[in-house]
Backbone of each chain as ProteinMPNN parsed JSONL, in Angstrom:
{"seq_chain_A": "XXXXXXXXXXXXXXXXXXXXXXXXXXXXXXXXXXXXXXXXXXXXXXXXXXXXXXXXXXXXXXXXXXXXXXXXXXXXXXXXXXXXXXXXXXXXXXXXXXXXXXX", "coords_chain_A": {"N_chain_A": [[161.11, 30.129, 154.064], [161.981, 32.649, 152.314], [160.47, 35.435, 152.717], [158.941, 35.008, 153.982], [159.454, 36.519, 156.887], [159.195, 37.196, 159.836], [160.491, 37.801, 162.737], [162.966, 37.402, 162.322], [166.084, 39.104, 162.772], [165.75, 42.507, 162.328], [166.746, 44.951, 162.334], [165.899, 48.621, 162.771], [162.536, 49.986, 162.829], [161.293, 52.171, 159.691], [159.224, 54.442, 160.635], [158.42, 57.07, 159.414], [156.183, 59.121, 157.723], [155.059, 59.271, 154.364], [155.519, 59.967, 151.237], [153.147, 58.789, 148.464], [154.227, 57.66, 145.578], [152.038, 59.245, 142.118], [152.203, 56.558, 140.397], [152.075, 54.712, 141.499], [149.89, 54.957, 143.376], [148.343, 53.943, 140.963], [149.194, 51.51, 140.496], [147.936, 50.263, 142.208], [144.73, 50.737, 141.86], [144.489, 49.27, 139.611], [144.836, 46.777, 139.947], [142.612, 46.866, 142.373], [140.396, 47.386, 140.341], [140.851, 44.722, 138.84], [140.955, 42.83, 140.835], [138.065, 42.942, 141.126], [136.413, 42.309, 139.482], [133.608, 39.829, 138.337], [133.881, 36.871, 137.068], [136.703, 37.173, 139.58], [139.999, 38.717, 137.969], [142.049, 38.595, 139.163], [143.194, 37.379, 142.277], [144.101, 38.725, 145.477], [145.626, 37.17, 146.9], [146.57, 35.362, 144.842], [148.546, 37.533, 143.834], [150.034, 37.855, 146.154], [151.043, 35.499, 146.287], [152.844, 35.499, 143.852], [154.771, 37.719, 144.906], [155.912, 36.044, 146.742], [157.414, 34.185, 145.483], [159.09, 35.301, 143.808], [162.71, 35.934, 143.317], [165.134, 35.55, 146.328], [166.931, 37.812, 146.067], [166.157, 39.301, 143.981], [163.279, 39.869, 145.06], [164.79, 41.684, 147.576], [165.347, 44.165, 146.124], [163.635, 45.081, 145.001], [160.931, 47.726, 145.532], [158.224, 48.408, 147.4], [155.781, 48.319, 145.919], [156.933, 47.84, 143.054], [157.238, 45.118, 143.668], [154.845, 43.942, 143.456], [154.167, 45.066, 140.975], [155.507, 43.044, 139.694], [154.931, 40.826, 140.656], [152.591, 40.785, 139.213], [152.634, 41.251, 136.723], [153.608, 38.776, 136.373], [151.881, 37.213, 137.238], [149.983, 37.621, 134.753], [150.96, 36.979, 132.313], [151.35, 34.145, 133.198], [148.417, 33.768, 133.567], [147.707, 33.718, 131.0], [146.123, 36.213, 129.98], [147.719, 38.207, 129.315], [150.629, 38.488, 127.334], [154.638, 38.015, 127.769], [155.643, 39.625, 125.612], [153.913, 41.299, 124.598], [153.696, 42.976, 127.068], [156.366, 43.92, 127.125], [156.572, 45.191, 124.549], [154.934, 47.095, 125.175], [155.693, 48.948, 127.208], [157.988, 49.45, 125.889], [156.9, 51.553, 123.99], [155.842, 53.451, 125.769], [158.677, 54.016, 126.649], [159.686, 54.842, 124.18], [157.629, 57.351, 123.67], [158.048, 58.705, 125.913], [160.764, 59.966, 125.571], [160.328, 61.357, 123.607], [158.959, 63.274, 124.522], [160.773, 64.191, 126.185], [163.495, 65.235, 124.621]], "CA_chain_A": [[161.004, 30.903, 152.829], [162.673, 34.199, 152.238], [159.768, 36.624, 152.439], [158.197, 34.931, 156.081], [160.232, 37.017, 158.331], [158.673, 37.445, 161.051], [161.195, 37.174, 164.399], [164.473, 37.527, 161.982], [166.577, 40.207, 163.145], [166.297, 43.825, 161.06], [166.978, 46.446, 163.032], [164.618, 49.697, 163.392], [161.305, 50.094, 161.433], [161.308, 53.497, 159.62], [157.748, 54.841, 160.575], [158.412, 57.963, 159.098], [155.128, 59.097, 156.519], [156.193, 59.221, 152.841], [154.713, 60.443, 149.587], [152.961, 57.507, 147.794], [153.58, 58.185, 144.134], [150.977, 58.441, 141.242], [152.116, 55.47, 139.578], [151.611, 53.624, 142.963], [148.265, 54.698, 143.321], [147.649, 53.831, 139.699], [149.183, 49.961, 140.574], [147.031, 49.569, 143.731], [143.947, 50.833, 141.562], [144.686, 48.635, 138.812], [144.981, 45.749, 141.259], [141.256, 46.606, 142.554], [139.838, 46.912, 138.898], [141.254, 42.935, 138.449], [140.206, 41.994, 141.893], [136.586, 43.038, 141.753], [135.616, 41.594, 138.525], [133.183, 38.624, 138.948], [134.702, 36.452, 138.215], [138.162, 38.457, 139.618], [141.052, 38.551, 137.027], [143.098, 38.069, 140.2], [143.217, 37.753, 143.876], [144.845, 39.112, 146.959], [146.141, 35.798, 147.377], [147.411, 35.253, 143.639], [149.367, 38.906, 144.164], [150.911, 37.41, 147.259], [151.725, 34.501, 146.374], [153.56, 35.683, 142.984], [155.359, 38.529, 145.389], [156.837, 35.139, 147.533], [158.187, 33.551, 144.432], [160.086, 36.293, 143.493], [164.194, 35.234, 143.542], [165.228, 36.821, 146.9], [167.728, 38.924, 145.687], [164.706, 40.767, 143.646], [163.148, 40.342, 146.294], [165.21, 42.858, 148.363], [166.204, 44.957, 145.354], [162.438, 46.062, 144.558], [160.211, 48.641, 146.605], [156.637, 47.342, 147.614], [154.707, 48.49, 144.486], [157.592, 47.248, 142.164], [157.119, 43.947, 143.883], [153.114, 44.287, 142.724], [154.1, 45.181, 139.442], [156.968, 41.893, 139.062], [153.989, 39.683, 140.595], [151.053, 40.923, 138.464], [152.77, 40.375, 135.341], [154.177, 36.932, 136.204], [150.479, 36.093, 137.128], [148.879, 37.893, 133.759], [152.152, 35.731, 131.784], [151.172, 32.682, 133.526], [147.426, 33.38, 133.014], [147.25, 33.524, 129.237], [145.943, 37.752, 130.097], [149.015, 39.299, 128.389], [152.011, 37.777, 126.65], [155.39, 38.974, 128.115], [156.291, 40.425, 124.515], [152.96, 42.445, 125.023], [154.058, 43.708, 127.945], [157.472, 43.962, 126.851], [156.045, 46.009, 123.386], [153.945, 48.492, 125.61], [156.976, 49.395, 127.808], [158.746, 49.775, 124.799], [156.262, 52.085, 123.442], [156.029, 54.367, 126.392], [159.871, 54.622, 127.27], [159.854, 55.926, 123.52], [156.905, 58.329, 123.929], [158.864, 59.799, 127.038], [162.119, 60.872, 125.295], [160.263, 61.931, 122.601], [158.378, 64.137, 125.102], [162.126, 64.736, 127.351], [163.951, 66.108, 123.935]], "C_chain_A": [[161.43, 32.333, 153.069], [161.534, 35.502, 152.556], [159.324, 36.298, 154.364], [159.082, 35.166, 156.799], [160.39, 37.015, 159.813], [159.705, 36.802, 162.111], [162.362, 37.261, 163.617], [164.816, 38.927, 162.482], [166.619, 40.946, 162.073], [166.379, 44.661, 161.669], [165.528, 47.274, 162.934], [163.991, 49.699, 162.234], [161.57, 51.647, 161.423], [159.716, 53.474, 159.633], [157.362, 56.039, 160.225], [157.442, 58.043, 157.563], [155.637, 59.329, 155.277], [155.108, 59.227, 152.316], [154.48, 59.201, 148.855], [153.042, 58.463, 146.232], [152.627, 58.203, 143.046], [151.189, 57.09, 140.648], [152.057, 54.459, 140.235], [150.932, 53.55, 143.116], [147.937, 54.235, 141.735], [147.702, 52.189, 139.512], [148.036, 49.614, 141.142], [145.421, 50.182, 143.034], [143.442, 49.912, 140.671], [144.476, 47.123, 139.166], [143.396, 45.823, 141.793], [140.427, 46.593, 141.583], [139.952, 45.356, 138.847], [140.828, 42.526, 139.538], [138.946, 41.831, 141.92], [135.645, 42.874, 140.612], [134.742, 40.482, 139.214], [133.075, 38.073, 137.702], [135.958, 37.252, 138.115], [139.051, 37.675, 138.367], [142.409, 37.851, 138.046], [142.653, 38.298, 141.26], [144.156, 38.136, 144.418], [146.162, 37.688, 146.78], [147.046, 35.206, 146.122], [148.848, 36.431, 144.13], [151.02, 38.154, 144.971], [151.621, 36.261, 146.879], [153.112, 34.713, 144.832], [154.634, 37.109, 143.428], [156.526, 37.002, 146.187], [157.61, 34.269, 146.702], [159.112, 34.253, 143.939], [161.335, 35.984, 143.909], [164.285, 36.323, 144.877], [165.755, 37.691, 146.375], [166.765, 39.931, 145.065], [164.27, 40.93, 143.923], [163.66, 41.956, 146.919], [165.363, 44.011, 147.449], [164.865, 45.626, 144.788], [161.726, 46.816, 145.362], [158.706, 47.748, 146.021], [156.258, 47.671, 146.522], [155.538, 48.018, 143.261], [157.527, 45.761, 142.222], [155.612, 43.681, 143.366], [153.569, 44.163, 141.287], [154.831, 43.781, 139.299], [155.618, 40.851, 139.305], [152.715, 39.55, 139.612], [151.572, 40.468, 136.936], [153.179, 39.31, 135.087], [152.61, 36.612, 135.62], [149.629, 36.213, 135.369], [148.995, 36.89, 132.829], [151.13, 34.483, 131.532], [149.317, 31.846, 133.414], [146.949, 33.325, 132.035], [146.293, 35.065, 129.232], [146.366, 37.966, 129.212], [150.038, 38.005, 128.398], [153.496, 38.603, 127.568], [155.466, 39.45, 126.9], [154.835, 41.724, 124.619], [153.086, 43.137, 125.856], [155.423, 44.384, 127.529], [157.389, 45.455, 125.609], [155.328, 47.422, 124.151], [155.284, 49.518, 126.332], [158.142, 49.823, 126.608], [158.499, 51.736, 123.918], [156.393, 53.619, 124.245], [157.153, 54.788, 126.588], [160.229, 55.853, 125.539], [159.07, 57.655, 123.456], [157.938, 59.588, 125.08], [159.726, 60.17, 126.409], [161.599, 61.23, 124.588], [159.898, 63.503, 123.408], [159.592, 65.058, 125.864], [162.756, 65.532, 125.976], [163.386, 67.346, 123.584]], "O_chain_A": [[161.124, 32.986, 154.067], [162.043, 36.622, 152.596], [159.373, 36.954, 155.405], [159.641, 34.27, 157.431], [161.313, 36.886, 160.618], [159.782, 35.593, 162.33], [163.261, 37.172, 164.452], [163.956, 39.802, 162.596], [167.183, 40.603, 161.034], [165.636, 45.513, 161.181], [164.398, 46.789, 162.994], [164.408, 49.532, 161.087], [161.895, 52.339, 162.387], [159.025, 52.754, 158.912], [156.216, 56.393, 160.501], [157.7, 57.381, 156.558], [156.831, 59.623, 155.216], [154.029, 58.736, 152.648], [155.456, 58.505, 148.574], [152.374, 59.421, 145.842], [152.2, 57.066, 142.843], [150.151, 56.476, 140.397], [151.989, 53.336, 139.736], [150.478, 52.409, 143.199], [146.719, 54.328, 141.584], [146.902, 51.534, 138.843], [147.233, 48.8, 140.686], [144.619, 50.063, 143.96], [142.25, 49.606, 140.698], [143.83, 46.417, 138.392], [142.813, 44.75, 141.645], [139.516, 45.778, 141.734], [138.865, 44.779, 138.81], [140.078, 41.57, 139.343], [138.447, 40.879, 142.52], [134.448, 43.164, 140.629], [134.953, 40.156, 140.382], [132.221, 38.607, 136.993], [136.345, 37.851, 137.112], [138.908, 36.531, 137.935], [143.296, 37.031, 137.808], [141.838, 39.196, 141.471], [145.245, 37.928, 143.883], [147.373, 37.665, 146.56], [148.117, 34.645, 146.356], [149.898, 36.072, 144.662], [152.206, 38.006, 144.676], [152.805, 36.118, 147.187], [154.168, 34.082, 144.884], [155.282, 37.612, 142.51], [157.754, 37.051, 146.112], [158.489, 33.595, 147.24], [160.119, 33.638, 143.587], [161.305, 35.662, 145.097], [163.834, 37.468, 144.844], [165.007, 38.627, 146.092], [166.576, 41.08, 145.465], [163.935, 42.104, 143.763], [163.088, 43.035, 146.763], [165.544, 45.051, 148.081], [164.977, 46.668, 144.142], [162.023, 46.368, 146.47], [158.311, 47.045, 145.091], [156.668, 46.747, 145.82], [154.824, 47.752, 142.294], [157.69, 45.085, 141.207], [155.672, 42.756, 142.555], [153.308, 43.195, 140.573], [154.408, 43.366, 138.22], [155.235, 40.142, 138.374], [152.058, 38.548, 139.331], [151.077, 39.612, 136.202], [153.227, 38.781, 133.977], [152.162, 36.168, 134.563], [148.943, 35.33, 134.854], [148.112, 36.135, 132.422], [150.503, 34.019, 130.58], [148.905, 30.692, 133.303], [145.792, 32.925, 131.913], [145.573, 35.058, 128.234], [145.724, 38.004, 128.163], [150.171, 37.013, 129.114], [153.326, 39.751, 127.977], [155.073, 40.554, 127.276], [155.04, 42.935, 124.701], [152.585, 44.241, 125.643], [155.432, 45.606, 127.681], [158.009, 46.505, 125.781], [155.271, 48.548, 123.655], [155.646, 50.618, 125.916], [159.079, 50.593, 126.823], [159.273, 52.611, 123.53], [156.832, 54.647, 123.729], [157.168, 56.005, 126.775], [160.702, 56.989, 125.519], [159.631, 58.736, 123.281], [158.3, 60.76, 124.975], [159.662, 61.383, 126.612], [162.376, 62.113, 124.227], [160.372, 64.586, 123.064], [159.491, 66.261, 126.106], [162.547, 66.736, 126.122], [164.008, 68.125, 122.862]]}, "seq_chain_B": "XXXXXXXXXXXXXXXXXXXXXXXXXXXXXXXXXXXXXXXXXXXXXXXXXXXXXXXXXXXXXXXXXXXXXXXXXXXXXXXXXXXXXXXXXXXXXXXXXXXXXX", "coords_chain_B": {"N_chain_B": [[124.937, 38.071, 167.884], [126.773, 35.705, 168.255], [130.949, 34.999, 167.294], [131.272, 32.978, 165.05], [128.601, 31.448, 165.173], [126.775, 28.468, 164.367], [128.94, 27.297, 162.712], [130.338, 24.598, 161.6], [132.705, 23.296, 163.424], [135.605, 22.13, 164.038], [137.019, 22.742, 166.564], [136.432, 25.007, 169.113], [136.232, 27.523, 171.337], [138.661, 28.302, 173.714], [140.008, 25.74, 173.658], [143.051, 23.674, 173.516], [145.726, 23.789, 171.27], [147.774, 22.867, 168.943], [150.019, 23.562, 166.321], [150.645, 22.786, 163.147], [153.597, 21.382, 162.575], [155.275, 21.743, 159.885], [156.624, 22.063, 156.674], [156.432, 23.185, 154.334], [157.998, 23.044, 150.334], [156.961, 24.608, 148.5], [154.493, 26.929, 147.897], [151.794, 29.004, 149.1], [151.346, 29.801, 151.922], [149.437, 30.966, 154.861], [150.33, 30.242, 157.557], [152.626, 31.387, 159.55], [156.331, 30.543, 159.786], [157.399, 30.949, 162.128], [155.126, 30.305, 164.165], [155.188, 27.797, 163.551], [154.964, 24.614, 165.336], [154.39, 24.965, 167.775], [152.331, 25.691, 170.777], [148.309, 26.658, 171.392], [145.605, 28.449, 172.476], [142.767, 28.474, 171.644], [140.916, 31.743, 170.314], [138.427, 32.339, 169.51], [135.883, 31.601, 166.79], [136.852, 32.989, 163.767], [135.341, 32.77, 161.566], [134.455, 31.316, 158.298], [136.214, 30.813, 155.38], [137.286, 30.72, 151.809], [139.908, 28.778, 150.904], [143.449, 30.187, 151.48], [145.085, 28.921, 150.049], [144.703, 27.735, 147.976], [143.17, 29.692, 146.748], [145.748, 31.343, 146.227], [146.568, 29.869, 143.536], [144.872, 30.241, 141.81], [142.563, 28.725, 142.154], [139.152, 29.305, 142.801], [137.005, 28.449, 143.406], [136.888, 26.537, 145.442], [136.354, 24.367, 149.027], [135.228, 25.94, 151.669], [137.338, 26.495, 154.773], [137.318, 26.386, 158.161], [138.394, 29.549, 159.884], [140.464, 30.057, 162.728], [141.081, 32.222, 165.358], [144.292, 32.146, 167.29], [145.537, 32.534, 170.877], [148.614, 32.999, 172.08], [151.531, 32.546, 174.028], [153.5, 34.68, 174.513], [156.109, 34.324, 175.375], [156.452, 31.918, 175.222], [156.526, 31.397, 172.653], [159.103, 33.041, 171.752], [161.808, 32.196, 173.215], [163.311, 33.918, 173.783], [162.174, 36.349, 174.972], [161.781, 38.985, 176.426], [159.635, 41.088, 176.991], [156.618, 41.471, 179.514], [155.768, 38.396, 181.484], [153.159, 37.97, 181.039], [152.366, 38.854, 177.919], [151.196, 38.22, 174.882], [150.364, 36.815, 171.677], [148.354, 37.125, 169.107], [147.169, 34.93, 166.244], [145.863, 34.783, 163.206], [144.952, 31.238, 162.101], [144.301, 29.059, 159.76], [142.2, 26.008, 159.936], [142.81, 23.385, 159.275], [145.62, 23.394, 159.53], [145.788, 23.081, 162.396], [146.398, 21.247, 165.48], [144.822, 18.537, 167.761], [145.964, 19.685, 170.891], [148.268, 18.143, 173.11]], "CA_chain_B": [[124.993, 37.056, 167.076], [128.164, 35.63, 168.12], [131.455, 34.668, 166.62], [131.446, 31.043, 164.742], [127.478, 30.9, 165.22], [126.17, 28.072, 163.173], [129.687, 26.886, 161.931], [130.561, 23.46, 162.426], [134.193, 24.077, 163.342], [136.725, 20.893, 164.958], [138.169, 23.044, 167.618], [135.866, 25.627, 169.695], [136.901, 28.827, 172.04], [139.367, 27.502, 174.529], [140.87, 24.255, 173.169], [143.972, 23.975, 173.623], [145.404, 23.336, 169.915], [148.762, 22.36, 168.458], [150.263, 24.129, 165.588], [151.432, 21.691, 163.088], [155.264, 21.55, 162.035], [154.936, 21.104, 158.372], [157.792, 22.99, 155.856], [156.118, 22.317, 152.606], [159.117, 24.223, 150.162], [156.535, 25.414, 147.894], [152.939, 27.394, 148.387], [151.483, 29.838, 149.688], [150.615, 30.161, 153.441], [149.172, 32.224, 155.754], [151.15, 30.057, 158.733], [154.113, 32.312, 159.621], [157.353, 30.093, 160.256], [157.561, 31.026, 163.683], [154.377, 30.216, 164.995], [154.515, 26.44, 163.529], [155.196, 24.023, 166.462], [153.922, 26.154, 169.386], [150.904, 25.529, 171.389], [148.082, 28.277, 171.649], [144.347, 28.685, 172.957], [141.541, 29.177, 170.341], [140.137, 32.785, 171.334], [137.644, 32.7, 169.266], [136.053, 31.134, 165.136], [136.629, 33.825, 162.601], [134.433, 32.887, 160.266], [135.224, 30.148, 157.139], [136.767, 31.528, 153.89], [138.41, 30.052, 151.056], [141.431, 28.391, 151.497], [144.343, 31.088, 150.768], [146.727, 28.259, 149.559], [144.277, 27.416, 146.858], [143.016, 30.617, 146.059], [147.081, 31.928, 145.406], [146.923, 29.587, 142.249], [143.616, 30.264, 140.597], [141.243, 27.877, 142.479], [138.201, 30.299, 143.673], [135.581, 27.633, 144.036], [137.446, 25.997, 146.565], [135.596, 24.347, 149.859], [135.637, 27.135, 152.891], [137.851, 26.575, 155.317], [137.32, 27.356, 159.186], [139.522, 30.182, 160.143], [140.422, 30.522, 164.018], [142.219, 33.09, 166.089], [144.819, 31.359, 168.452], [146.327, 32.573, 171.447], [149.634, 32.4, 172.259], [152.077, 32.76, 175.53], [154.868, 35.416, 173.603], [157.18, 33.899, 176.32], [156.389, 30.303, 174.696], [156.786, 31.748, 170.953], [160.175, 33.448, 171.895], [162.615, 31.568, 173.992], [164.512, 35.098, 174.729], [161.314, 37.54, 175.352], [161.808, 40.439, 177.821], [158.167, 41.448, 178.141], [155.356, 41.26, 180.177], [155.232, 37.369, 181.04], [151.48, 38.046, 180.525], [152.029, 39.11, 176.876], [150.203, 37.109, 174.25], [150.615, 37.132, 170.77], [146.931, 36.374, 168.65], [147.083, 34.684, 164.969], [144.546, 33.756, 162.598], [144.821, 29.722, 161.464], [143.445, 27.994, 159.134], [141.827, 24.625, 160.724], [143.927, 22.302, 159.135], [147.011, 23.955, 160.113], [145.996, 23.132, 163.7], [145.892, 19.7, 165.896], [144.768, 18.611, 169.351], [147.093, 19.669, 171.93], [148.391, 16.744, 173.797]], "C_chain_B": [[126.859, 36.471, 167.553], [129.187, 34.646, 167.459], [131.294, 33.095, 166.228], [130.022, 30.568, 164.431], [126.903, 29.743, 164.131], [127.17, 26.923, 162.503], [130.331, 25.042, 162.468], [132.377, 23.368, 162.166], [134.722, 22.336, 164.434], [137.233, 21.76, 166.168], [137.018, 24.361, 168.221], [137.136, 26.619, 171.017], [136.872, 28.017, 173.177], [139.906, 26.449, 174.251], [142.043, 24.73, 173.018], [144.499, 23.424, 172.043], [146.905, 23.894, 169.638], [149.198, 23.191, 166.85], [151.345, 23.616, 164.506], [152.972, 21.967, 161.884], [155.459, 21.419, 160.751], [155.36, 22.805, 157.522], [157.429, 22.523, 154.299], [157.381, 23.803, 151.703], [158.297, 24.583, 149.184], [155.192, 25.28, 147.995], [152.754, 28.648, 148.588], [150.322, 29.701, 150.955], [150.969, 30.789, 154.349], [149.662, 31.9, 157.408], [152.609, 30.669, 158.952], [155.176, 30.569, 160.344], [157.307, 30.149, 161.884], [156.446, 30.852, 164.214], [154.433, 28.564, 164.959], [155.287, 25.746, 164.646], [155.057, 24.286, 167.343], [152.501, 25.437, 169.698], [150.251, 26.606, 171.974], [146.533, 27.609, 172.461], [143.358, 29.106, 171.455], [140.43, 29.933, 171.291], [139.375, 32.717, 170.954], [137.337, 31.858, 167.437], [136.017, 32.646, 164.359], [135.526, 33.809, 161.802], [135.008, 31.335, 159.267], [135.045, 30.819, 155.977], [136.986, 30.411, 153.017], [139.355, 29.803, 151.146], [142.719, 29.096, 150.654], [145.298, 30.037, 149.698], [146.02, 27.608, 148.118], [144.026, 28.449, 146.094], [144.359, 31.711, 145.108], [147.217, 31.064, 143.742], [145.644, 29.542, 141.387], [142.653, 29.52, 140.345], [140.376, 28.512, 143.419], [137.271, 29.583, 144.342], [135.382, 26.1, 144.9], [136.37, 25.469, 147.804], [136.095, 25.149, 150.926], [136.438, 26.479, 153.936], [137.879, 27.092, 156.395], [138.684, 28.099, 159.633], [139.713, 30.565, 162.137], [141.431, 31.922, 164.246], [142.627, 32.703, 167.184], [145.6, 32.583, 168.735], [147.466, 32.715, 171.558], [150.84, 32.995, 173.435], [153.276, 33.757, 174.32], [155.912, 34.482, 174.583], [157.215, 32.72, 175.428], [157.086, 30.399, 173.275], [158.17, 32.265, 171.039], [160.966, 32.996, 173.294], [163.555, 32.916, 175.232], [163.455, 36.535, 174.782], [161.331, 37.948, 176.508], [160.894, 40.971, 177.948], [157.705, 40.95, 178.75], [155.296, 39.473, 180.643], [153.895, 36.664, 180.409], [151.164, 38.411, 179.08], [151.327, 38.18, 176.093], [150.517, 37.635, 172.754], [149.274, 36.057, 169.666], [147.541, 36.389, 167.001], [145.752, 34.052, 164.598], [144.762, 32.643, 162.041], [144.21, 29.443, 161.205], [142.874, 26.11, 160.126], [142.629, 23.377, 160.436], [145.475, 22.556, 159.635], [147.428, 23.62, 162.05], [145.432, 21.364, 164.462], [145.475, 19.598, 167.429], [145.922, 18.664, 170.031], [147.142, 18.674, 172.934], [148.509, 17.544, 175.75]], "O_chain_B": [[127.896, 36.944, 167.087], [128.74, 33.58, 167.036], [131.21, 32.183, 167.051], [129.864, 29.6, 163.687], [126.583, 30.169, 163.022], [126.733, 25.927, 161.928], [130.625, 24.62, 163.587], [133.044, 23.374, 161.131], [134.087, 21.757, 165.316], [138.086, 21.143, 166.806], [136.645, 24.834, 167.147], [138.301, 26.417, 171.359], [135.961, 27.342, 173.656], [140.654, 26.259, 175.21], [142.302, 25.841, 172.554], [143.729, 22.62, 171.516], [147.269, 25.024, 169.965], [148.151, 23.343, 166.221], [152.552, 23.806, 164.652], [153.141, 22.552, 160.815], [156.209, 20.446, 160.661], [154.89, 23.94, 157.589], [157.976, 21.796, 153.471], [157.59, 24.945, 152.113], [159.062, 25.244, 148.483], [154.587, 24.216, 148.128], [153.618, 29.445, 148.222], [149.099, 29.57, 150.983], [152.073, 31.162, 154.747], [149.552, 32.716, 158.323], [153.601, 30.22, 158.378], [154.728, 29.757, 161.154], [157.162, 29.168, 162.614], [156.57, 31.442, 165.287], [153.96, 27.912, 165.89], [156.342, 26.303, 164.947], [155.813, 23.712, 168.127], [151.8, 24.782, 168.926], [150.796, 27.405, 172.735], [146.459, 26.47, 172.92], [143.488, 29.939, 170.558], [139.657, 29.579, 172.181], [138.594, 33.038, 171.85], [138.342, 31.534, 166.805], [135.01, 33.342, 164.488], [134.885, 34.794, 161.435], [135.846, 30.521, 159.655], [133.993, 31.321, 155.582], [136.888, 29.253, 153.422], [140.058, 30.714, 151.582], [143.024, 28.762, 149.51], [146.028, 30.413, 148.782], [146.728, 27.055, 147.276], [144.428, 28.466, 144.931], [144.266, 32.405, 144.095], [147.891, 31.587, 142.855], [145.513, 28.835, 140.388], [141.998, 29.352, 139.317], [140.587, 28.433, 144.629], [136.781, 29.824, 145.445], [134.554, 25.198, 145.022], [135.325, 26.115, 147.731], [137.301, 25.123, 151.169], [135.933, 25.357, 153.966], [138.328, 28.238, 156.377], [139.776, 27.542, 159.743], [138.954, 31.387, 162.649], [142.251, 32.434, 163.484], [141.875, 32.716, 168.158], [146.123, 33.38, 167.955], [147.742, 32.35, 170.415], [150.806, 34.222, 173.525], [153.726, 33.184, 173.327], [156.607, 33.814, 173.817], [158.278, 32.621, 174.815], [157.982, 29.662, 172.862], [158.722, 31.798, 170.042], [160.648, 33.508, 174.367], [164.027, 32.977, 176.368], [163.942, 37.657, 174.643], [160.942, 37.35, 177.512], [160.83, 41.582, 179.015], [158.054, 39.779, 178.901], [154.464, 39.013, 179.861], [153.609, 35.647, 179.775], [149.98, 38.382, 178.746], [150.806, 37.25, 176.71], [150.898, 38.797, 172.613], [149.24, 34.836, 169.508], [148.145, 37.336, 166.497], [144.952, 33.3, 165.156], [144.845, 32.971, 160.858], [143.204, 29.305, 161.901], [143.585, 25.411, 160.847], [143.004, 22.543, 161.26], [146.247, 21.701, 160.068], [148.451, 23.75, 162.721], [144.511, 20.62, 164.125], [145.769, 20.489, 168.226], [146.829, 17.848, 169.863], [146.138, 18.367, 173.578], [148.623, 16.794, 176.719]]}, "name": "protein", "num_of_chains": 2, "seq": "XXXXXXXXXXXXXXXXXXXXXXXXXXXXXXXXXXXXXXXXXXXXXXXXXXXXXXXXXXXXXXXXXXXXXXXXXXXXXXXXXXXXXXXXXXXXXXXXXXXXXXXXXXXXXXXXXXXXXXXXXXXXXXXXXXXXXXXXXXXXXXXXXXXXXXXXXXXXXXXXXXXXXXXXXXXXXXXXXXXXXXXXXXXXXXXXXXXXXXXXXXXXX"}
């Protein structure tokens, strides 16, 4: 499977520290809100497993917290949570809010 | 109190224990590709969890699952390893994932 690497050749790890952005901490918070319901909205293990389904190609083409976001809304989708058009409608909502706010 | 106490586990610290070859093309598990078909040592029982490969699709109340931590020769796991021959490389397995070593 495309994601279990482990022992493929990639060249050098960058271990250089990096700026997590707010809207990264705001996934990975969002993510422990839904985990620590009882009962959880989601697990660890849901997350993951809707990050390894991911086509590779989007795979490679997303950064770790974009891969979070692509798996969380499969799973919300696939759990009768949110609708994609609900998701689809909110994103809608905000990209207008922002230009209204950018003009 | 030590590790495993209590647990009634198939495979105990030291058994030698088989790592079984099995390419299912869809799931989710916590057996990395490269460890399956190797032979390791069980250092030690983790504990028993829920079984990850149930819990990825939205079965919580799953039966636990003993979890070990195996061993393993890095030399054995990599055909072309240049360290240490003494290196070792430790994973955690699920119990079913693992068989008697012949």
């Amino acid at each position: 499977m495309h994601h279990d690497m482990g022992g493929q050749p990639a060249g050098p790890v960058n271990t250089a520290a990096h700026e997590i952005e707010p809207w990264e901490k705001r996934i990975e918070a969002i993510l422990r809100c839904m985990q620590l319901r009882d009962p959880p909205i989601v697990t660890v293990d849901e997350l993951r497993r809707g990050i390894e389904e991911l086509p590779p190609k989007l795979y490679d083409s997303l950064s770790y917290y974009e891969r979070w976001i692509a798996s969380l809304t499969n799973i919300m989708v696939e759990k009768d949570v949110l609708s994609r058009a609900e998701v689809e409608a909110r994103m809608a909502k905000i990209k207008a809010a922002r230009a209204k706010e950018a003009a | 109190m030590s590790w495993g106490e209590g647990i009634a586990s198939r495979f105990k610290p030291g058994d030698k224990v088989h790592v079984a070859e099995r390419y299912p093309a869809k799931g989710h598990f916590r057996t990395p590709f490269y460890i399956r078909g190797k032979t390791g040592v069980v250092e030690r029982i983790c504990g028993q969890y829920h079984n990850p490969e149930e819990l990825a699709f939205g079965k919580y109340d799953g039966p636990e699952k003993v979890l070990y931590r195996v061993r393993f020769d890095q030399k054995q796991v990599w055909p072309d390893y240049h360290g240490h021959s003494a290196d070792k490389v430790e994973i955690e397995i699920f119990e079913h994932w693992l068989e008697p070593a012949k």
